[in-house]
C-alpha positions in Angstrom: 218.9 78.0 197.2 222.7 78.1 197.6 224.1 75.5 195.4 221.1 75.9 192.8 221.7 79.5 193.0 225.8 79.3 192.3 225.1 77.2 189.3 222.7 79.4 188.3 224.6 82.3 189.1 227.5 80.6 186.3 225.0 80.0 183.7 223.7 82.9 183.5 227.4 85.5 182.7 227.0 88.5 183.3 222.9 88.6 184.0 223.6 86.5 187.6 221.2 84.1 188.6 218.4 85.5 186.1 220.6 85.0 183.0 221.3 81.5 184.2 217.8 80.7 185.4 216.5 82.1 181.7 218.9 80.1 180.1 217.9 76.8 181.7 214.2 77.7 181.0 214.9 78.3 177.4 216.2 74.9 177.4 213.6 73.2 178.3 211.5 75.1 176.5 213.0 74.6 173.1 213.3 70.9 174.3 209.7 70.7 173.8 208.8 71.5 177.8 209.5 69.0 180.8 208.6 65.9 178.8 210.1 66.8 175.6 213.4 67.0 177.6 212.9 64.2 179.5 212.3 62.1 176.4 214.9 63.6 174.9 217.4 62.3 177.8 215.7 59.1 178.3 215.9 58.4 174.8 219.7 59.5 174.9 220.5 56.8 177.2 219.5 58.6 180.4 216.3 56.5 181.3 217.5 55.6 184.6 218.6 58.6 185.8 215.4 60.5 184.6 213.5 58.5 186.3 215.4 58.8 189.5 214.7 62.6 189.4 210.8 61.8 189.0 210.4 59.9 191.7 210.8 60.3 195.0 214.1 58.4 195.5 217.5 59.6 195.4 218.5 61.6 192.4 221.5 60.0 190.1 224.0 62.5 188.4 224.7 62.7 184.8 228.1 64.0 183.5 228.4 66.9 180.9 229.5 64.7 178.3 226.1 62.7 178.8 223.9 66.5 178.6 226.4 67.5 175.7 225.3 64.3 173.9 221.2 65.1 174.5 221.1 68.6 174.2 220.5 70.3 170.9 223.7 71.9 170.0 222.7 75.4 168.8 220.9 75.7 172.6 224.0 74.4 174.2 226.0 77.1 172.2 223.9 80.0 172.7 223.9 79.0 176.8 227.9 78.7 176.6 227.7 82.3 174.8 225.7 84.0 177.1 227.5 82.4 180.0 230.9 83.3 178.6 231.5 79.7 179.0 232.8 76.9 176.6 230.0 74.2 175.5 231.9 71.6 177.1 231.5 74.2 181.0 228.1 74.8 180.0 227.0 71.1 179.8 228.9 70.2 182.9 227.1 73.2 184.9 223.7 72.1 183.7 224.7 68.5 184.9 225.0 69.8 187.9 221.5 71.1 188.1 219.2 69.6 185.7 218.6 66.2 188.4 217.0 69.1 191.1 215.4 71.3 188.3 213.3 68.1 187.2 213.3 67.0 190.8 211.3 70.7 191.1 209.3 70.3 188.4 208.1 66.6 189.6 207.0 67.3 192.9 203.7 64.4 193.3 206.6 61.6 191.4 205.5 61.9 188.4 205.0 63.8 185.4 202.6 66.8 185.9 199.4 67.3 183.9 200.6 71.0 183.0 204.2 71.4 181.8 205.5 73.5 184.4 208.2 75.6 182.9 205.4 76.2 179.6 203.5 78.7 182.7 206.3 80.9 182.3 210.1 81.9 183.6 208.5 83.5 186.6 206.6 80.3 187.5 209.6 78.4 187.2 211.6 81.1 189.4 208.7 80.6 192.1 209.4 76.4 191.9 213.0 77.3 192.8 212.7 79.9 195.5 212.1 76.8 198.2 214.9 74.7 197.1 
């Protein structure tokens, strides 16, 4: 998982990759699941780059400032918190992984029938052993 796994390892402080990884899952679940975050950021402006991490073609980045904008802010803080991170590192961190985590999640290129981080944190740590 390397890079996925570093990133993870950030977000999640002191509790290593399963901090970071629980973090990330409470974000999308308090988002409202896959497509509740992904409305979210498509409604925030972010439209083309969700839909690049859907489909099959090459995932576009988003900056920080771009997750800082769509996330709810009390999530963001509580992730920053945990991570002994400032909002501002948090966001940029998640940048970093949120295009691969919905890439993941998105395997068949579009959305799946069953919200795949609403089966669980250790279904969605199963979706990430193979990246």
């Amino acid at each position: 998982m390397g890079f996925v796994d570093d990133i993870m390892g950030k977000l999640g402080g002191q509790q290593g990759e399963q901090g970071g990884l629980a973090s990330v899952h409470k974000m999308f679940s308090s988002g409202g699941g896959l497509q509740g975050l992904t409305q979210k950021l498509t409604s925030s402006g972010l439209g083309q780059q969700v839909q690049s991490w859907v489909g099959s073609g090459e995932n576009q980045p988003v900056s920080g400032a771009q997750v800082q904008q769509a996330m709810d802010p009390q999530t963001l803080n509580a992730m920053a918190k945990q991570a002994g991170m400032t909002p501002e590192e948090t966001s940029e961190n998640v940048a970093k992984v949120l295009p691969e985590m919905v890439n993941q999640a998105t395997p068949q290129g579009e959305m799946p029938a069953q919200d795949p981080f609403a089966k669980g944190l250790d279904h969605v740590k199963k979706m990430f052993k193979s990246v």
